[in-house]
C-alpha positions as CSV (number, residue, x, y, z in Angstrom):
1,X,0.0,0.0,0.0
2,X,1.8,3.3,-1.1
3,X,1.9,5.6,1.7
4,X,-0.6,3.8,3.5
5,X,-3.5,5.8,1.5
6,X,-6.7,4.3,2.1
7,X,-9.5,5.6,-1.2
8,X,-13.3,4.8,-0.7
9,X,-14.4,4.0,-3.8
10,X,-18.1,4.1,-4.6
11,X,-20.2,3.7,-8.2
12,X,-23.2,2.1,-8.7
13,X,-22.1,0.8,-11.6
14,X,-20.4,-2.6,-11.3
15,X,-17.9,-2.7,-14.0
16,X,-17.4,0.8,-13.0
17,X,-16.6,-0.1,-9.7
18,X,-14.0,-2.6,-10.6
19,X,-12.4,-0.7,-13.0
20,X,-11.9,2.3,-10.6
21,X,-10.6,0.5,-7.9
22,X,-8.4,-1.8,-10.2
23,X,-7.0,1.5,-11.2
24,X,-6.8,2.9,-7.6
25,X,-4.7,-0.1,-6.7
26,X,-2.8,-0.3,-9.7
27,X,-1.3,3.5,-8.3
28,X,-0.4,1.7,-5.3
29,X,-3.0,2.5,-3.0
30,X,-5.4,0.4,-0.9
31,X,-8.9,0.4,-2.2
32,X,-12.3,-0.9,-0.8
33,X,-15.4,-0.9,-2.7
34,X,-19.3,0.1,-2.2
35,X,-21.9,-0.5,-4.7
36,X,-23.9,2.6,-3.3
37,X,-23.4,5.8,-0.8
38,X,-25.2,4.5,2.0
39,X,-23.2,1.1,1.8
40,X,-20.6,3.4,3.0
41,X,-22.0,5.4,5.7
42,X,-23.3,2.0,7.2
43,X,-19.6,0.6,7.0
44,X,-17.6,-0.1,10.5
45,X,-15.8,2.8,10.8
46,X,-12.3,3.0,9.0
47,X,-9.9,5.5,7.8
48,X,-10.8,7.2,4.5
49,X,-8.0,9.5,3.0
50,X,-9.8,9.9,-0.5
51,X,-13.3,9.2,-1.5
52,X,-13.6,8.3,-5.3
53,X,-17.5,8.3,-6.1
54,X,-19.7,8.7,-9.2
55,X,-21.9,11.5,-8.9
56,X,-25.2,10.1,-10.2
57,X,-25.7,7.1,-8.2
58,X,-29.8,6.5,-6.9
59,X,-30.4,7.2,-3.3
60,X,-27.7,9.5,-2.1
61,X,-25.2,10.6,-5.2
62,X,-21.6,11.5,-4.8
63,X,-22.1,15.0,-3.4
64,X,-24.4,14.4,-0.7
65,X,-21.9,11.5,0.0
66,X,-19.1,13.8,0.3
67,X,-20.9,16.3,2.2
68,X,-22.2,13.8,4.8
69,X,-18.5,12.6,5.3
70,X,-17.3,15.7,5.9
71,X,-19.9,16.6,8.8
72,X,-19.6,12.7,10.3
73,X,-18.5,12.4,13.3
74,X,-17.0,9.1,12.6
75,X,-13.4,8.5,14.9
């Protein structure tokens, strides 16, 4: 894992989702997947240093994602 970077990477979109986390790794970073926003927000609690999400998802899309993450109080 390069630097210990940790990216949440989110899409809807299956082959999306591979693709963009094969990719995320392939730079030498740790990846873990979620097919939707609120897979994320219902995860146990781990150390996001990037969030990589597609912006038209259904339910919550990428920007209420980010902004919910931002005002989280997660540890």
């Amino acid at each position: 894992m390069a630097n210990g970077v940790s990216v949440a990477v989110v899409d809807d979109d299956p082959s999306a989702l591979q693709a963009l986390a094969g990719l995320v790794r392939a730079l030498g970073f740790h990846a873990t997947c979620f097919a939707c926003a609120e897979d994320l927000l219902g995860a146990e609690p781990f150390d996001i240093d990037c969030l990589l999400s597609d912006l038209r998802m259904s339910g919550l899309n990428g920007l209420e994602l980010a902004y919910r993450l931002a005002h989280a109080s997660r540890p």
